[in-house]
C-alpha positions in Angstrom: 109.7 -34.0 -197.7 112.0 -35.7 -195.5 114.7 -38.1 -197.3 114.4 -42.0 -196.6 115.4 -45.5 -197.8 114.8 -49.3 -197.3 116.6 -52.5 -197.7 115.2 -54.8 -199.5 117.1 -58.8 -199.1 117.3 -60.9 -202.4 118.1 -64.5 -202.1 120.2 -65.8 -204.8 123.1 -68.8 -205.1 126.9 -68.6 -206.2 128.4 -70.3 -209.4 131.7 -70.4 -210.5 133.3 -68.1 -212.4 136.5 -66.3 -212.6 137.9 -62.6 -213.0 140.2 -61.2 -214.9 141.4 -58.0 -213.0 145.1 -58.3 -214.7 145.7 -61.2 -212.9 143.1 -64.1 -213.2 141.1 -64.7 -210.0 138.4 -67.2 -208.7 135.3 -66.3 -208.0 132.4 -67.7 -206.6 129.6 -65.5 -208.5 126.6 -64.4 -206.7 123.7 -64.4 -208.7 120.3 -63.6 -207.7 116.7 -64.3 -208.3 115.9 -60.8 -210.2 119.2 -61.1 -212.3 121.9 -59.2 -210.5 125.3 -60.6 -210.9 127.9 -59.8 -208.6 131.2 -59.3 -210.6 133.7 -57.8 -207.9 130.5 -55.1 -208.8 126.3 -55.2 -209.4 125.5 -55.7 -213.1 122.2 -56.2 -214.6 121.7 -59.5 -217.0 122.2 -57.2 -220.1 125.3 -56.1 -219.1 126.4 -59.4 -218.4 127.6 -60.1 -222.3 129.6 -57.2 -222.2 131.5 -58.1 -218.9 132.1 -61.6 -221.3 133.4 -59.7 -224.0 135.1 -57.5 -222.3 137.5 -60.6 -220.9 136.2 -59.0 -217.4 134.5 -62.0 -216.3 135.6 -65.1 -217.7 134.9 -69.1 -218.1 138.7 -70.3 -218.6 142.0 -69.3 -217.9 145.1 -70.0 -220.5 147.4 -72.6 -220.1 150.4 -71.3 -218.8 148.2 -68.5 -217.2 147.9 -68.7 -213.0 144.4 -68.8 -211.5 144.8 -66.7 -208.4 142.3 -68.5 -204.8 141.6 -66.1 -202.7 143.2 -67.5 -198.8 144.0 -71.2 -200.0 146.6 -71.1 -203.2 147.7 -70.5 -206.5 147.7 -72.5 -209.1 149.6 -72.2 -212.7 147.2 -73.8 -215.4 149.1 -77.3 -217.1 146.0 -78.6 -218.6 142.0 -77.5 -219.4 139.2 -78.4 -220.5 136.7 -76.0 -220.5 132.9 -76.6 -220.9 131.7 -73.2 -221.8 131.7 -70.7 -225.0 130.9 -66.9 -224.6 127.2 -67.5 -225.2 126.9 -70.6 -223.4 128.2 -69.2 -220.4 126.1 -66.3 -220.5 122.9 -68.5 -220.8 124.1 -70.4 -217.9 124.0 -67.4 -216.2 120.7 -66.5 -217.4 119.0 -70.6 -216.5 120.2 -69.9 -213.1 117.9 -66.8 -212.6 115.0 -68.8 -214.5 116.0 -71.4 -212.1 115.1 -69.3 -209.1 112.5 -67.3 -210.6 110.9 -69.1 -213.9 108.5 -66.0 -214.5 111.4 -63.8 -215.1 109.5 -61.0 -213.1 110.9 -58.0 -211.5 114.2 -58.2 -212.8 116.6 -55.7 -211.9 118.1 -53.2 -214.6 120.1 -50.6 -214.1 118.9 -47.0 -215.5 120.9 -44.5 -216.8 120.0 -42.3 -214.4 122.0 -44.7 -211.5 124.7 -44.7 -213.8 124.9 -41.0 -213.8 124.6 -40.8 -209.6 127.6 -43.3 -209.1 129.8 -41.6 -211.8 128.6 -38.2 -209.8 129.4 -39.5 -206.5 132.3 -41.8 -207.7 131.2 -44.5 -206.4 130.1 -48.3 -207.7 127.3 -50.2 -205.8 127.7 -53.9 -204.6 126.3 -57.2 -205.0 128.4 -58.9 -202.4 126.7 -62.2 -201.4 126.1 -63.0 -197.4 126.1 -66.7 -197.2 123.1 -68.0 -195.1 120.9 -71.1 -194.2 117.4 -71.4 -193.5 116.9 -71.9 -189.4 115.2 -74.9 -188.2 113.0 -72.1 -185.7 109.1 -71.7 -186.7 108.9 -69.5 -189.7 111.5 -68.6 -192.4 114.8 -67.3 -191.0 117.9 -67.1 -192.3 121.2 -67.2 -190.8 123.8 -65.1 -191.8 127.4 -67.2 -192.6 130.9 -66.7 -194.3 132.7 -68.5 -196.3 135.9 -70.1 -197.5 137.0 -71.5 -200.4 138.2 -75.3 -200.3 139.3 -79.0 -202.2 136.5 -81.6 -201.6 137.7 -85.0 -202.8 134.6 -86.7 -203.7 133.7 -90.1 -206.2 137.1 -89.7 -207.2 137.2 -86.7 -208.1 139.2 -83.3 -206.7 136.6 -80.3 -206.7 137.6 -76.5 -205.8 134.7 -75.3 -204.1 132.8 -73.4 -200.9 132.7 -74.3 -197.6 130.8 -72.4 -194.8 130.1 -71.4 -191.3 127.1 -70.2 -190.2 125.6 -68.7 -187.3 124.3 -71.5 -185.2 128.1 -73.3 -185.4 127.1 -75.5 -187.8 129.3 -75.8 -191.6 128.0 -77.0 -195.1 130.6 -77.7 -197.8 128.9 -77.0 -201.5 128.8 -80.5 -203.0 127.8 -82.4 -199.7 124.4 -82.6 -198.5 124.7 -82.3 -195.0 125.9 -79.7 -192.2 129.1 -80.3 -190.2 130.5 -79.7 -186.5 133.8 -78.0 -186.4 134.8 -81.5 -185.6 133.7 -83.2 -188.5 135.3 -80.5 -190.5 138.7 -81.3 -188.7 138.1 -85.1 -189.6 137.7 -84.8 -193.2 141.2 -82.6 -193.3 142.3 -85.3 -191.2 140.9 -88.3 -193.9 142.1 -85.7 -196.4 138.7 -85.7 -197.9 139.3 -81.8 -197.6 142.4 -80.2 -198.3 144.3 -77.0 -199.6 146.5 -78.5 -202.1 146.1 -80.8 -204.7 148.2 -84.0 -204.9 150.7 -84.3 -207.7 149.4 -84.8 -211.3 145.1 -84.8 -209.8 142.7 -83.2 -211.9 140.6 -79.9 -210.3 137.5 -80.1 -211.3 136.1 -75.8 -211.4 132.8 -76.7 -211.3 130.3 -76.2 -214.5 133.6 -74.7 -215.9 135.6 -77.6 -216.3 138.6 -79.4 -215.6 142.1 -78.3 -215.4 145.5 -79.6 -214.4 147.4 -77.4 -211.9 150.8 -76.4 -210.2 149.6 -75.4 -207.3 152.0 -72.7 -204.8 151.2 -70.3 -202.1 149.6 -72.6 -200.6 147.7 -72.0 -196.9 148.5 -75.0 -194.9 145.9 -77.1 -193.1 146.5 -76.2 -189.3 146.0 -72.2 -190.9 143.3 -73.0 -192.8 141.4 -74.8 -190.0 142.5 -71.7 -187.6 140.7 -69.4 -190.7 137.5 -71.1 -190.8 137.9 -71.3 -186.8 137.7 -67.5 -186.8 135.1 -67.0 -189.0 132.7 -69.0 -187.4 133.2 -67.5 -184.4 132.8 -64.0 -185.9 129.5 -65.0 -187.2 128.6 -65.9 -183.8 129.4 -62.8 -183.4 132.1 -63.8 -180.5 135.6 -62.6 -180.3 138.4 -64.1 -182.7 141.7 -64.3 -182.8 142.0 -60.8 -185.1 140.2 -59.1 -182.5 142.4 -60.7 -179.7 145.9 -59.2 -181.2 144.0 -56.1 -181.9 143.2 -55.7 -178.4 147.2 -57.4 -177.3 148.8 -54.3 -179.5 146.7 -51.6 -178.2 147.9 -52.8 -174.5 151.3 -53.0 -175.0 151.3 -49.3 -176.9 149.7 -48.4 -173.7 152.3 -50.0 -171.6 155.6 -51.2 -173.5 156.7 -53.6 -171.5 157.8 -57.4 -171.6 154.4 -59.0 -169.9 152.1 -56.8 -172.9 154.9 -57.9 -175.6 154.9 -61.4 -174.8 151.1 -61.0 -174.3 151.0 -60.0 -178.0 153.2 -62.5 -179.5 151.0 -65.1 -178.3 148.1 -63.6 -179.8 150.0 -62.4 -183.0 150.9 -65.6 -183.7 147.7 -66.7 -183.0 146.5 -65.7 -186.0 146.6 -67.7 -189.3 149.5 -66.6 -191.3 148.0 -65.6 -194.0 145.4 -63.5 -192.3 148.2 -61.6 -190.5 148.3 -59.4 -192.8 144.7 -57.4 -192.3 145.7 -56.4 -188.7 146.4 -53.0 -189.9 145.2 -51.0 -192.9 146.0 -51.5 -196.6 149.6 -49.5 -196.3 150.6 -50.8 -193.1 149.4 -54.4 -192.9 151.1 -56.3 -189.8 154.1 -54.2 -190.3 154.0 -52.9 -186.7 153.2 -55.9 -185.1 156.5 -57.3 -186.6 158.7 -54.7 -185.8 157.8 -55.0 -182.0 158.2 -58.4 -182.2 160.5 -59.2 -184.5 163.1 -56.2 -184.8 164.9 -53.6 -182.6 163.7 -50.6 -184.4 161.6 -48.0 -182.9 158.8 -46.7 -183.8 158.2 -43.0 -185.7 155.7 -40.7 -184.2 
């Protein structure tokens, strides 16, 4: 018999949540129509209460405690209220499914025996979400997007939440019922109806989880942040970005050392958002050899 496989797409929506991985971390969870929960990993809805219990995937961070956002800040809890107990949450989780699919039919669980082939081939399957839209073309297409996570000001209020880019140029921010031109997008930074940094003393509302008050530091500043969501749209366009343009500067001036490539990749280095600099190389190496062209006298090992 000869081996095969098929892929099967499941629509679902994101809620918020957050991780505790040491640190704590905000997450926008995936959750999906036949009950698979994406947390940094694919659970089942039965394993859901232990991940809870566990302190793995949480519904409030300490006071005192620091709430890690992935590419926008960091902010050290002052304040919280918090809307959620372990059980609540976890039914919250389970009337989002039901919201999606009120029969509660087909839902996913995982078997002892796909326990057994990840721990055999160490590995641990994903329920990574792909942000998408549904086309305006004849028939029911959707098109794939990124994401970024965000501060909408709205009814007087300060929310942490998504904002995307999809395929067709076009941007939604969760919480506003429309979709945006890059332009508009710059305008609302402008208007500071979206921002990366909360103003002194303003509430953050977390969603469904509640409301905190926050120090916020590490912050990404607005001209990278716009830059960021710049680059991902035009990567789900599936055009070249500004990554791929110092990729390509540092592999012309290792072919030919000279001033013209190392000005050539300064521009294009510093190009890139700051805080994205970082994933020109691998994990070990990050930008490190981007900076020590440009930045240092030392040579380079072979």
């Amino acid at each position: 018999m000869g081996k095969v496989y098929r892929q099967q797409r499941v629509e679902g929506v994101t809620i918020p949540a957050i991780i505790k991985n040491g640190n704590y971390f905000w997450h926008s969870m995936a959750v999906y129509e036949d009950g698979a929960v994406s947390v940094w990993e694919k659970v089942d809805l039965d394993a859901v209460p232990q991940k809870i219990a566990n302190n793995k995937l949480c519904f409030q961070v300490p006071v005192g405690a620091e709430l890690s956002v992935f590419e926008l800040c960091r902010l050290k809890i002052t304040s919280a209220e918090w809307n959620f107990n372990e059980q609540s949450f976890y039914e919250h989780i389970v009337d989002t499914v039901k919201s999606m699919n009120p029969e509660m039919e087909n839902i996913y669980k995982t078997t002892p025996r796909e326990h057994s082939k990840w721990k055999e081939h160490h590995i641990c399957f994903s329920a990574s979400p792909t942000p998408c839209k549904l086309g305006a073309s004849f028939g029911y297409e959707l098109l794939k997007g990124d994401s970024a996570h965000i501060f909408l000001r709205k009814d007087g209020k300060l929310l942490l939440t998504e904002l995307y880019c999809y395929k067709d140029e076009t941007f939604s921010i969760d919480g506003l019922d429309d979709f945006f031109a890059f332009e508009d997008i710059e305008r609302m930074f402008n208007d500071k109806i979206l921002t990366t940094k909360p103003k002194k003393g303003e509430k953050i509302t977390l969603g469904d989880l509640g409301t905190v008050g926050a120090e916020a530091d590490c912050v990404v500043s607005t001209n990278n942040k716009l830059a960021e969501l710049k680059n991902k749209s035009l990567r789900v366009q599936g055009k070249p970005d500004a990554h791929e343009a110092a990729i390509n500067a540092y592999h012309a001036y290792l072919v030919e050392p000279n001033d013209f490539y190392k000005e050539r990749l300064r521009e294009a280095y510093e190009a890139v958002p700051e805080h994205e600099r970082c994933y020109l190389g691998d994990m070990d190496t990050r930008d490190g050899d981007f900076r020590r062209i440009l930045y240092s006298d030392e040579k380079r090992e072979v």
